[in-house]
C-alpha positions as a Markdown table, in Angstrom:
| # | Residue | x | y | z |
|---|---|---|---|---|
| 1 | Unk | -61.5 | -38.4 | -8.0 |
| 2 | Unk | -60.8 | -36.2 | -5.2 |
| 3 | Unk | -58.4 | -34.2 | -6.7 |
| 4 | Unk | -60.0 | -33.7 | -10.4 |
| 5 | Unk | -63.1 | -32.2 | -8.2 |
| 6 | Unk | -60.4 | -30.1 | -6.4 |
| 7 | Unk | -58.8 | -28.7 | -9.1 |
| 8 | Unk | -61.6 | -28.0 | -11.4 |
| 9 | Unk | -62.1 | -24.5 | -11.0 |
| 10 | Unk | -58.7 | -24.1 | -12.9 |
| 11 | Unk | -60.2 | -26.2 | -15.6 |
| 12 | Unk | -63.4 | -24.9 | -15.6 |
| 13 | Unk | -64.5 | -25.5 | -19.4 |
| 14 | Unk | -66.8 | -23.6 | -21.8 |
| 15 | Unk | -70.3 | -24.5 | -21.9 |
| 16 | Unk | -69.9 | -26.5 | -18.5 |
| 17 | Unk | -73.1 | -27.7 | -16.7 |
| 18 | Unk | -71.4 | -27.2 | -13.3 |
| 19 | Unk | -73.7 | -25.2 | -10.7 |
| 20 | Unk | -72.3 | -23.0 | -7.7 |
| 21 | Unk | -74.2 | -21.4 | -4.8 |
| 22 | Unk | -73.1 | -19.2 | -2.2 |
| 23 | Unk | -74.4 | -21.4 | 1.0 |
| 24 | Unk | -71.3 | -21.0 | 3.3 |
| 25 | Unk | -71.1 | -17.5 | 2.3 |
| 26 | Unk | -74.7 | -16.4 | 3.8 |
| 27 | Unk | -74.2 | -18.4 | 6.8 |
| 28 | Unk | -70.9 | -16.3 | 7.8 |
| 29 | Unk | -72.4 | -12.3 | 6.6 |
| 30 | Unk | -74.3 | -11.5 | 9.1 |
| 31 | Unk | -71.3 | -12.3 | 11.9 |
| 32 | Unk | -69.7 | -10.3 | 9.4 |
| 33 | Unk | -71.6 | -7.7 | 9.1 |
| 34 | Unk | -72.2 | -7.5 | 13.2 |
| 35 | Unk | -68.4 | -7.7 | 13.3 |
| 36 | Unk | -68.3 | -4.1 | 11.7 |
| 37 | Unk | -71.1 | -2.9 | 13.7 |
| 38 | Unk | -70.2 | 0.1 | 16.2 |
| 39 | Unk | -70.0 | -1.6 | 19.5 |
| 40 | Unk | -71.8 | 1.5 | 20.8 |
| 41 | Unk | -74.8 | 0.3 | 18.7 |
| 42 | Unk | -74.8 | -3.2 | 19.2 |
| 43 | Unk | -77.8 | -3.7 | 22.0 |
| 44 | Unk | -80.1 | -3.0 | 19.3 |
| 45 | Unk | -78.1 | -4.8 | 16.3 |
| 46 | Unk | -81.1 | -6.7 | 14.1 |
| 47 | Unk | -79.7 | -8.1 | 10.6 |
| 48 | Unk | -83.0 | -7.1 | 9.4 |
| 49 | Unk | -83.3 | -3.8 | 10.1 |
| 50 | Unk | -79.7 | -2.3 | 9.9 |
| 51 | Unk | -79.5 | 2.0 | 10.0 |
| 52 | Unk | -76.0 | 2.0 | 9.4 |
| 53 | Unk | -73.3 | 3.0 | 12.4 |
| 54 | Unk | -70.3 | 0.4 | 10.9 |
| 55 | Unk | -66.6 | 0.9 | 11.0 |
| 56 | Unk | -63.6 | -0.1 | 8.3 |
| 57 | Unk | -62.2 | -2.3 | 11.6 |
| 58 | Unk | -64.3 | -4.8 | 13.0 |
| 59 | Unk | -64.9 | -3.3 | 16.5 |
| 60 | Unk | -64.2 | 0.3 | 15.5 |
| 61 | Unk | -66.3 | 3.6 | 15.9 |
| 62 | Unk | -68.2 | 4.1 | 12.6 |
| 63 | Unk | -66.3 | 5.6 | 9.8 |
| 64 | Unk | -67.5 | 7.0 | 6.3 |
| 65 | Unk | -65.9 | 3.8 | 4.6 |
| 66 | Unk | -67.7 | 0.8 | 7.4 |
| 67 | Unk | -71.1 | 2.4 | 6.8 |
| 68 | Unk | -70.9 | 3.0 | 2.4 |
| 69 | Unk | -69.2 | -0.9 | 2.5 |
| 70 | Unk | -72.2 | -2.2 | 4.0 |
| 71 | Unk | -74.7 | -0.6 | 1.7 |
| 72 | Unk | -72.9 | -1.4 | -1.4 |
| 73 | Unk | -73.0 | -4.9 | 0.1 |
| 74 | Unk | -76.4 | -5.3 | 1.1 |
| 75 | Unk | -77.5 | -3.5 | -2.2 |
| 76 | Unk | -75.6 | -5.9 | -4.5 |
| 77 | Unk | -76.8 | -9.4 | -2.5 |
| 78 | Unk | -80.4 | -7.9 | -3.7 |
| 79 | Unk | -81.0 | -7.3 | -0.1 |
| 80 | Unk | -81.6 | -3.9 | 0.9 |
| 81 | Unk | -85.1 | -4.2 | 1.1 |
| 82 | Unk | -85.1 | -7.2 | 3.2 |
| 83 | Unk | -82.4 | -5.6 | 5.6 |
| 84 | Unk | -83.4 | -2.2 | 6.1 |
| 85 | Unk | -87.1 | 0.1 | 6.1 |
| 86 | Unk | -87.3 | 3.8 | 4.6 |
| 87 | Unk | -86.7 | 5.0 | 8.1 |
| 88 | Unk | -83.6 | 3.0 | 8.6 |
| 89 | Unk | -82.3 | 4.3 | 5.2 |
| 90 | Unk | -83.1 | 7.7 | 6.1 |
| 91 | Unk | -80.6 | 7.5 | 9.4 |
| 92 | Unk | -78.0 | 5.7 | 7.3 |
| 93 | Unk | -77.8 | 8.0 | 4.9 |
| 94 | Unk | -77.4 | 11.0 | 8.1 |
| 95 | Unk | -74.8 | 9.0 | 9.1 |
| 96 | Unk | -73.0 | 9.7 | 5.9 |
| 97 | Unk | -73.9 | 12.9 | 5.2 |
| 98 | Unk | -72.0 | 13.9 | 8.5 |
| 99 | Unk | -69.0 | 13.1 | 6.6 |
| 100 | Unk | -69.1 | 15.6 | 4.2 |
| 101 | Unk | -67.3 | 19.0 | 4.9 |
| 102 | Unk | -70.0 | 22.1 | 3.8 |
| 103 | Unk | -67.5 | 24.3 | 2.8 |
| 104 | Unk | -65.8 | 22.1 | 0.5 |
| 105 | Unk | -68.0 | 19.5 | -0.8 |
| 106 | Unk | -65.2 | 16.5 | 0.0 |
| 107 | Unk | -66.2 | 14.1 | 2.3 |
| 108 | Unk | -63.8 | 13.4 | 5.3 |
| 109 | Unk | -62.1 | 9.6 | 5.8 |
| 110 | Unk | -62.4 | 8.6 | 9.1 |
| 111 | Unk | -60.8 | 6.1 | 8.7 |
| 112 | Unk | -57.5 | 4.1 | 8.0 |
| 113 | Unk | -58.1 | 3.7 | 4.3 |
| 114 | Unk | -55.4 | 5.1 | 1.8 |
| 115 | Unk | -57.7 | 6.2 | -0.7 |
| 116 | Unk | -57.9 | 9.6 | -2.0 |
| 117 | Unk | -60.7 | 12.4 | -1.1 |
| 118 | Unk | -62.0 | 11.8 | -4.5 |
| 119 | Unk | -62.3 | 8.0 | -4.0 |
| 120 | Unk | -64.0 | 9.0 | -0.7 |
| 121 | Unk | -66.2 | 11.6 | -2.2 |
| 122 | Unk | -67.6 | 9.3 | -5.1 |
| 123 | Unk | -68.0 | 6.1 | -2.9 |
| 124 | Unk | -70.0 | 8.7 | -0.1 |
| 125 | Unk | -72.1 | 9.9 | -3.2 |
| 126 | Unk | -72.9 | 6.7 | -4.7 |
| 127 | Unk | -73.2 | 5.0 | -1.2 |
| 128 | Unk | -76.0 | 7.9 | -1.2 |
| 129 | Unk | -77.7 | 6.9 | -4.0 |
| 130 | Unk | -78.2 | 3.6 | -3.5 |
| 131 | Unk | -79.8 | 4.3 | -0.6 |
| 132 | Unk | -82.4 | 7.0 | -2.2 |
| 133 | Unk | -80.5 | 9.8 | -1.1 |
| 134 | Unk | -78.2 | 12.8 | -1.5 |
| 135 | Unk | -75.1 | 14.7 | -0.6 |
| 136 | Unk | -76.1 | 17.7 | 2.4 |
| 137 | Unk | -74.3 | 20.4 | -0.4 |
| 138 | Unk | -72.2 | 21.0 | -3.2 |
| 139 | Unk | -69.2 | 19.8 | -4.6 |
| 140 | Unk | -67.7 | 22.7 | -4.7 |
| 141 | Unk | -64.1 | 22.0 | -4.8 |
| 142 | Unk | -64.7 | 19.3 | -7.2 |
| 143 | Unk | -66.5 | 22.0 | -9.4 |
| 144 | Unk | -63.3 | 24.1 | -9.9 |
| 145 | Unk | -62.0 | 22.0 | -12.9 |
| 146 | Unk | -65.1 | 22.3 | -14.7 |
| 147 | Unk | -64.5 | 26.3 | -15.4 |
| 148 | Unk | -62.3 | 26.2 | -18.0 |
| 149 | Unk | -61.0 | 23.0 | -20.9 |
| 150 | Unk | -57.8 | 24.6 | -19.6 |
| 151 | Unk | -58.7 | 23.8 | -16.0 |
| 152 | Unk | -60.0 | 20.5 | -16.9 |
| 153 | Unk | -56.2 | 19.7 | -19.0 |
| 154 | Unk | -54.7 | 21.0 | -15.9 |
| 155 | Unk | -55.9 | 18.8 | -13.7 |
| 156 | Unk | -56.0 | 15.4 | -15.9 |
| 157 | Unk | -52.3 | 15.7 | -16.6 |
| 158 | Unk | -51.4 | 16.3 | -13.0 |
| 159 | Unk | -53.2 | 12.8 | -12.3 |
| 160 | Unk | -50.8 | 10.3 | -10.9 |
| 161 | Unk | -50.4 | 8.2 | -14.1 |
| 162 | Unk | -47.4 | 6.1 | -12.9 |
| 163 | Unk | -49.3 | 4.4 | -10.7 |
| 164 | Unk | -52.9 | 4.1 | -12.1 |
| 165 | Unk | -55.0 | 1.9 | -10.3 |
| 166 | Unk | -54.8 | 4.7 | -7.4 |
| 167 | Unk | -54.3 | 7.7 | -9.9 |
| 168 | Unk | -57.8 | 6.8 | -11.6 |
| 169 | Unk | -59.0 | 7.1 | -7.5 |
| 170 | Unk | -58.5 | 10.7 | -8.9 |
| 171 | Unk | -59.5 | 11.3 | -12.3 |
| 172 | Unk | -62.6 | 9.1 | -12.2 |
| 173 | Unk | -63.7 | 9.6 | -8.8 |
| 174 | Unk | -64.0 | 13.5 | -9.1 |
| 175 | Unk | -65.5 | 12.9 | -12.7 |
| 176 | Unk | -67.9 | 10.1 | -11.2 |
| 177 | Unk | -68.8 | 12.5 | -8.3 |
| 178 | Unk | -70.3 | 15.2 | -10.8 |
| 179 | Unk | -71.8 | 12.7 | -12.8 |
| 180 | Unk | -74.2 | 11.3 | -10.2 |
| 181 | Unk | -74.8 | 15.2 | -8.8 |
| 182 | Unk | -75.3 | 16.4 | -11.8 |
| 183 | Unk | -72.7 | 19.2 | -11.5 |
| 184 | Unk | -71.2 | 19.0 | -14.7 |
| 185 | Unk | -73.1 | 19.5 | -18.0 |
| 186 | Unk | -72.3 | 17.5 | -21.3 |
| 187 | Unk | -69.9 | 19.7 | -22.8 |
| 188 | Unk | -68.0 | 19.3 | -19.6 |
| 189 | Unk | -68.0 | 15.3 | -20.0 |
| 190 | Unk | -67.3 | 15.2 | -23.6 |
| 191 | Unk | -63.8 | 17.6 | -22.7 |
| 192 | Unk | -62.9 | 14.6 | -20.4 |
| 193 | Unk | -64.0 | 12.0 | -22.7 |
| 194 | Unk | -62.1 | 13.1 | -25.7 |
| 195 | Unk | -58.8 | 13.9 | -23.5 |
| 196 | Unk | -58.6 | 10.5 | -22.7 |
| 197 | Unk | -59.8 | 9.2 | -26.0 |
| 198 | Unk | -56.6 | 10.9 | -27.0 |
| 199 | Unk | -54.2 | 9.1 | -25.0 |
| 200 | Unk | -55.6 | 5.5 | -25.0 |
| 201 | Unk | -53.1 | 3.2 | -26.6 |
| 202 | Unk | -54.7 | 1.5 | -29.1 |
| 203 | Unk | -52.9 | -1.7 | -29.0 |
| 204 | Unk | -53.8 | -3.0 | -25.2 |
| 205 | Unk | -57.1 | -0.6 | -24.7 |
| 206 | Unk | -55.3 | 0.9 | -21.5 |
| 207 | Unk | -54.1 | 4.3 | -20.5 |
| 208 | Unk | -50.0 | 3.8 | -20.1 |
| 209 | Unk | -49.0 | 7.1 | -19.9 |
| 210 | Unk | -46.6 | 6.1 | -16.8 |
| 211 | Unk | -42.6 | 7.2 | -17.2 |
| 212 | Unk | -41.7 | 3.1 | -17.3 |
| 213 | Unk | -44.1 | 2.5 | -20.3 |
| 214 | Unk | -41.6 | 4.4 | -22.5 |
| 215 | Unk | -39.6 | 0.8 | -22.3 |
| 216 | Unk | -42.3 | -1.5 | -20.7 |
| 217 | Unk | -45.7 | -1.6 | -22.9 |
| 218 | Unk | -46.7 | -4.7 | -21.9 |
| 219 | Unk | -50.0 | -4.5 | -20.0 |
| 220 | Unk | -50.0 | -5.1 | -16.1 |
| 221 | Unk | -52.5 | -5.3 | -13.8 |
| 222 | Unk | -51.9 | -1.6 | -12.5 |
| 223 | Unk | -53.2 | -0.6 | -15.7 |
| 224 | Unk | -56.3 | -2.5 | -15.7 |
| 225 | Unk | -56.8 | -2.1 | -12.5 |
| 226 | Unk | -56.8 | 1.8 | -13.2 |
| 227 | Unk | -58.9 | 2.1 | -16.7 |
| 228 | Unk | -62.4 | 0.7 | -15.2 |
| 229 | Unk | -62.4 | 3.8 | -12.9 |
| 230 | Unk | -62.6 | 5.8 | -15.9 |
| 231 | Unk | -65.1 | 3.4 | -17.9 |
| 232 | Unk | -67.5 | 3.4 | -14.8 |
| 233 | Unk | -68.2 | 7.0 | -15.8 |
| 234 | Unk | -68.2 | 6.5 | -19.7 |
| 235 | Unk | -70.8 | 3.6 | -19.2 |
| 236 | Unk | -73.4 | 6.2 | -17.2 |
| 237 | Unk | -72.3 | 9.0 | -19.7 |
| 238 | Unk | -73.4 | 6.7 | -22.7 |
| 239 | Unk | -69.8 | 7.1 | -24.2 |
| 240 | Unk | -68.6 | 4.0 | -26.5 |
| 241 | Unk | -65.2 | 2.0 | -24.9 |
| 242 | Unk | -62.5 | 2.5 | -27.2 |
| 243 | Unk | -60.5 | 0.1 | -28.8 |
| 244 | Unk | -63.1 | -3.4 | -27.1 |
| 245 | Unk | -60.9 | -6.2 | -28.8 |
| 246 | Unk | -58.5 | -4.9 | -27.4 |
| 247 | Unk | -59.4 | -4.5 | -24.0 |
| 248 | Unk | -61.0 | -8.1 | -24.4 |
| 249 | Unk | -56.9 | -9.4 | -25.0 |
| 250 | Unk | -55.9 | -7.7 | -22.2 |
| 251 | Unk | -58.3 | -8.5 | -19.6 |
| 252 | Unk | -58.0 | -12.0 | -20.8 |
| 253 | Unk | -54.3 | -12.5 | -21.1 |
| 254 | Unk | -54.2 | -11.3 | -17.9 |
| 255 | Unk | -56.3 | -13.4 | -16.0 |
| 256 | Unk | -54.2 | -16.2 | -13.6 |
| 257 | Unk | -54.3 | -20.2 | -13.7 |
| 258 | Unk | -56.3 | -19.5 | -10.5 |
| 259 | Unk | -59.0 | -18.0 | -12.3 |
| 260 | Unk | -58.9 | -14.6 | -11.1 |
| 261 | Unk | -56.5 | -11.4 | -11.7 |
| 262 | Unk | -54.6 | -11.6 | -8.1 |
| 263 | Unk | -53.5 | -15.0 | -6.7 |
| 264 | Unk | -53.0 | -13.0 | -3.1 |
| 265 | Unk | -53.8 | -16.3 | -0.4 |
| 266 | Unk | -54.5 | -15.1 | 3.0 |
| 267 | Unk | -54.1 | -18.6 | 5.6 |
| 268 | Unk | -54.3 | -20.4 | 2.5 |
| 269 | Unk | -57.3 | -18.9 | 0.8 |
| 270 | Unk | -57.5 | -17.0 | -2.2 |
| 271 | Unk | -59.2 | -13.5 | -1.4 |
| 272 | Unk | -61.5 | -11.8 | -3.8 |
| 273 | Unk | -62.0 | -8.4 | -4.4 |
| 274 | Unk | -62.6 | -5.7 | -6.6 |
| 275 | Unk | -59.3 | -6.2 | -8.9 |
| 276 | Unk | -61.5 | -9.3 | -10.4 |
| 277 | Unk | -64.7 | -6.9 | -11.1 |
| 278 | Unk | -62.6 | -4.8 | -12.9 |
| 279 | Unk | -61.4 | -7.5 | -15.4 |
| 280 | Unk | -64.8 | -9.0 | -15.6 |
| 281 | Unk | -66.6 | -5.6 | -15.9 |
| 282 | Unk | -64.2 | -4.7 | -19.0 |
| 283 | Unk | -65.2 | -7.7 | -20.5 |
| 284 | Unk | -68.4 | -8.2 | -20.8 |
| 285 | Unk | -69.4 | -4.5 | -21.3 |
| 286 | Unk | -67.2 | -4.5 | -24.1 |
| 287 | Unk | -68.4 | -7.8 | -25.1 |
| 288 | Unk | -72.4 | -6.4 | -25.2 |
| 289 | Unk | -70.6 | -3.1 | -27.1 |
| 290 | Unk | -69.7 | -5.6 | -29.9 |
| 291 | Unk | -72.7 | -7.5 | -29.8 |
| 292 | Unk | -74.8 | -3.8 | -30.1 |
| 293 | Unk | -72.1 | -3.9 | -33.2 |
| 294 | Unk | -73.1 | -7.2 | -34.5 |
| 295 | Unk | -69.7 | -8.6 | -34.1 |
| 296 | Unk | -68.3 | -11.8 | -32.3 |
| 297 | Unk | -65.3 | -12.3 | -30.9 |
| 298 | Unk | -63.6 | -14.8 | -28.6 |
| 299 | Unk | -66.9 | -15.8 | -27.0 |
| 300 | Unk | -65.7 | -19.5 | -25.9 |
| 301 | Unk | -62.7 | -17.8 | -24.4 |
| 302 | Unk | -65.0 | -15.5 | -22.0 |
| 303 | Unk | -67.3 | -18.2 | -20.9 |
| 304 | Unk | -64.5 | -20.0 | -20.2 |
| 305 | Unk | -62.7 | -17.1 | -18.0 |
| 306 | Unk | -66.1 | -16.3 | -16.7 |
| 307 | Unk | -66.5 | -19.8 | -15.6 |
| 308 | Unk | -63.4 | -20.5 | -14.2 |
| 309 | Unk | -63.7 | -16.8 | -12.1 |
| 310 | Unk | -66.8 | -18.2 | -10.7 |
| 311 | Unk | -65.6 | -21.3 | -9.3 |
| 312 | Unk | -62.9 | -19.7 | -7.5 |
| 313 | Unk | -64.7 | -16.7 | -6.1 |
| 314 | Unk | -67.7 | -18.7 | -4.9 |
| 315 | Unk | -64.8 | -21.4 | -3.3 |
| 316 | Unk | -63.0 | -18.7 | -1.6 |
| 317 | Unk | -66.7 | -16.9 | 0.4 |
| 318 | Unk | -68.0 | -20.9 | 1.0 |
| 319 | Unk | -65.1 | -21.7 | 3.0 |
| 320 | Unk | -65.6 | -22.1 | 6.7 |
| 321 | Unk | -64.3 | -18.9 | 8.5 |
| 322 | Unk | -63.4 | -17.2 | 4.6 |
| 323 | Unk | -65.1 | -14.0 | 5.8 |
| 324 | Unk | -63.1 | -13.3 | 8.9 |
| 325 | Unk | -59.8 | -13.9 | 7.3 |
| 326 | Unk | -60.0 | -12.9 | 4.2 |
| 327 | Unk | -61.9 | -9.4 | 4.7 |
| 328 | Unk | -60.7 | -8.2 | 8.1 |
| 329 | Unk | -61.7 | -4.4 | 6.7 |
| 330 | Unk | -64.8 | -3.9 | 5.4 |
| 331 | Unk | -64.0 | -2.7 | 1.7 |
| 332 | Unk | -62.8 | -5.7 | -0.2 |
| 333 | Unk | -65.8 | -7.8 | -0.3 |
| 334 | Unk | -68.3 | -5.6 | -1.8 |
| 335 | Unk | -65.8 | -6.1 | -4.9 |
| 336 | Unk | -66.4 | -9.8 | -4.6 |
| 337 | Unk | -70.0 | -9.3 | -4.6 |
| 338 | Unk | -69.8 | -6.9 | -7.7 |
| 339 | Unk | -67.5 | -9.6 | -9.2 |
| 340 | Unk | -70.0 | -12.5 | -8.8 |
| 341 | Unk | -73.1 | -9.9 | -10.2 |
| 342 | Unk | -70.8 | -9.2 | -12.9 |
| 343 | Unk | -70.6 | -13.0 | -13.8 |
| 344 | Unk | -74.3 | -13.5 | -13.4 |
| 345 | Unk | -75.4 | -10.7 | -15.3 |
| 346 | Unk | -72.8 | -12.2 | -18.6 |
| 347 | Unk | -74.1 | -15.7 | -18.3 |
| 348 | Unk | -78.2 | -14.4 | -18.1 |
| 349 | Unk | -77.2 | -11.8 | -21.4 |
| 350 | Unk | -75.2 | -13.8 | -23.2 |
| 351 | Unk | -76.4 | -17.3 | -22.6 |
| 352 | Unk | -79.8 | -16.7 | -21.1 |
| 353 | Unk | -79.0 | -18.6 | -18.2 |
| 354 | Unk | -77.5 | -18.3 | -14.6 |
| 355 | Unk | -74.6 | -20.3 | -12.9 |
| 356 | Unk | -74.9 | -19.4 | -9.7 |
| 357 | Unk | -77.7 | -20.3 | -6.9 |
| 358 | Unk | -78.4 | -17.0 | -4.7 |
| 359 | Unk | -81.0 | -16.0 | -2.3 |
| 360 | Unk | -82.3 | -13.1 | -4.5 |
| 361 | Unk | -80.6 | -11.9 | -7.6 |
| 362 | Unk | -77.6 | -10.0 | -7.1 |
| 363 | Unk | -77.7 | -6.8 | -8.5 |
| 364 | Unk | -74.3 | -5.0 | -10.6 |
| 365 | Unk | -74.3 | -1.6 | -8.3 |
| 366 | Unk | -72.3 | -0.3 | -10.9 |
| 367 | Unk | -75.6 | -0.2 | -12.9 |
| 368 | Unk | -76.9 | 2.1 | -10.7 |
| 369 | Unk | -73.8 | 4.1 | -9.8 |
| 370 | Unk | -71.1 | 4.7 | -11.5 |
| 371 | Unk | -68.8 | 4.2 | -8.6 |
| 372 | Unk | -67.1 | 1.4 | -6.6 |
């Protein structure tokens, strides 16, 4: 009996009555969160009224990355309100702001992430608006490519398309950074939208433009990993996914007996993050794109992926001591969050009904930004 309990969320079935909760999750976050506080601000640490100051490494000086994790954090659980006051936002959001460089518009790193400027730039802006505020100036360097539909060619074909889950860090991070600023004007979006409308292959719903998919078109996970970056900004643009089926298959065919899209065990756990929202986000929203279509398709196949996603991801945070190993740095588990948001928000739309047992309902961020 043990072991059928054990290994049911890799049999998770469709329609299944099974309920999950996030209990041993909420009794590690706010060590976690602490954990990422600044020592220097520490005295005065309250759970319940947090102003920002966290760091990428537990332990560290604050860095742009620490403080923008923890509000996308906070913001999905449904808990900002409960965890910080106007004034506290207001001093999270300075904290932030000193990032950003005036001259250019880019926010600095200050950190040990690997990310681009542009993924920096986007997460600082959307970190931003979450919290009810804005960047200090413009984007001014991100503005260049907006000129000319020749500036705008010239720098989509100089993103790094062979490797495009951290190319996209590029081409949708600068795009996503206008879009929430309002720097670039609809003419502007529907030149980016139709150049990659262009070079979409139409039989896996994926950009593979990379030199190896000349004799390698089977999907990958770099590939999906990359698109959602791009789809974030179509979704806040009102611009219709290309090709849904398709990108239905492929997220599908490329989820792993584990349930999720990376089977990545860290001291024997399996660690969610934000490679799981991207499958789960392509999904559904091209699931309710169909449905706005009047069209069905594969819907006992999603509830089943959906379910089986859920049972891991909510095993993996419940473990005792998942949140220190698993998420040593601070950016991973907002995508677990957004993944478990993700789930909740198919089940409530699609079967008027929620599988999982939360404090307060979590909220998608990426309906309120178009960045994660």
């Amino acid at each position: 009996m043990l072991l059928l309990v054990s290994l049911f969320p890799l049999f998770a079935r469709a329609g299944s009555q099974e309920q999950y909760n996030l209990d041993g999750f909420y009794q590690q976050v706010d060590g976690w969160i602490y954990a990422h506080c600044d020592p220097r601000y520490r005295k005065n640490f309250d759970a319940r009224n947090l102003t920002g100051h966290f760091s990428y490494q537990p332990g560290g000086k604050q860095d742009l990355y620490g403080s923008v994790d923890v509000v996308y954090l906070i913001f999905g659980l449904g808990e900002m309100e409960d965890r910080t006051t106007l004034a506290g936002r207001a001093e999270w959001a300075k904290v932030i702001q000193g990032y950003q460089d005036p001259e250019t518009g880019w926010f600095k790193f200050g950190n040990e992430t690997p990310h681009f400027k542009a993924h920096a730039t986007a997460y600082a802006v959307a970190g931003l608006k979450l919290l009810g505020a804005k960047p200090l100036y413009p984007l001014r360097d991100a503005q260049k490519i907006t000129r000319s539909k020749e500036a705008t060619d010239r720098w989509l074909k100089s993103i790094l398309w062979d490797y495009i889950w951290v190319g996209s860090h590029q081409g949708g991070g600068i795009a996503s950074s206008l879009q929430m600023t309002g720097e670039a004007d609809d003419n502007w979006f529907k030149i980016y939208f139709d150049w990659l409308d262009a070079r979409q292959d139409p039989d896996t719903g994926l950009w593979q433009l990379a030199f190896w998919n000349a004799f390698h078109k089977k999907p990958t996970r770099q590939e999906m990993g990359g698109a959602p970056h791009f789809w974030w900004v179509y979704s806040h643009q009102s611009r219709s996914l290309q090709y849904p089926e398709k990108i239905i298959d492929t997220c599908l065919g490329l989820q792993l007996p584990n349930g999720m899209w990376d089977d990545k065990k860290i001291k024997g756990i399996f660690q969610p993050y934000c490679i799981n929202l991207d499958a789960l986000w392509s999904i559904n929203r091209s699931r309710v794109q169909l449905e706005k279509q009047g069209k069905n398709y594969r819907e006992d196949d999603m509830e089943r992926a959906f379910e089986k996603a859920l049972a891991q991801i909510t095993q993996s945070l419940n473990r005792p001591g998942s949140l220190q190993i698993l998420y040593q740095d601070s950016h991973k588990l907002p995508g677990a969050i957004a993944s478990l948001a993700e789930i909740d928000e198919y089940f409530q739309k699609s079967k008027g009904k929620t599988k999982i047992k939360t404090k307060k309902p979590l909220k998608q961020v990426l309906d309120y930004v178009s960045w994660l």
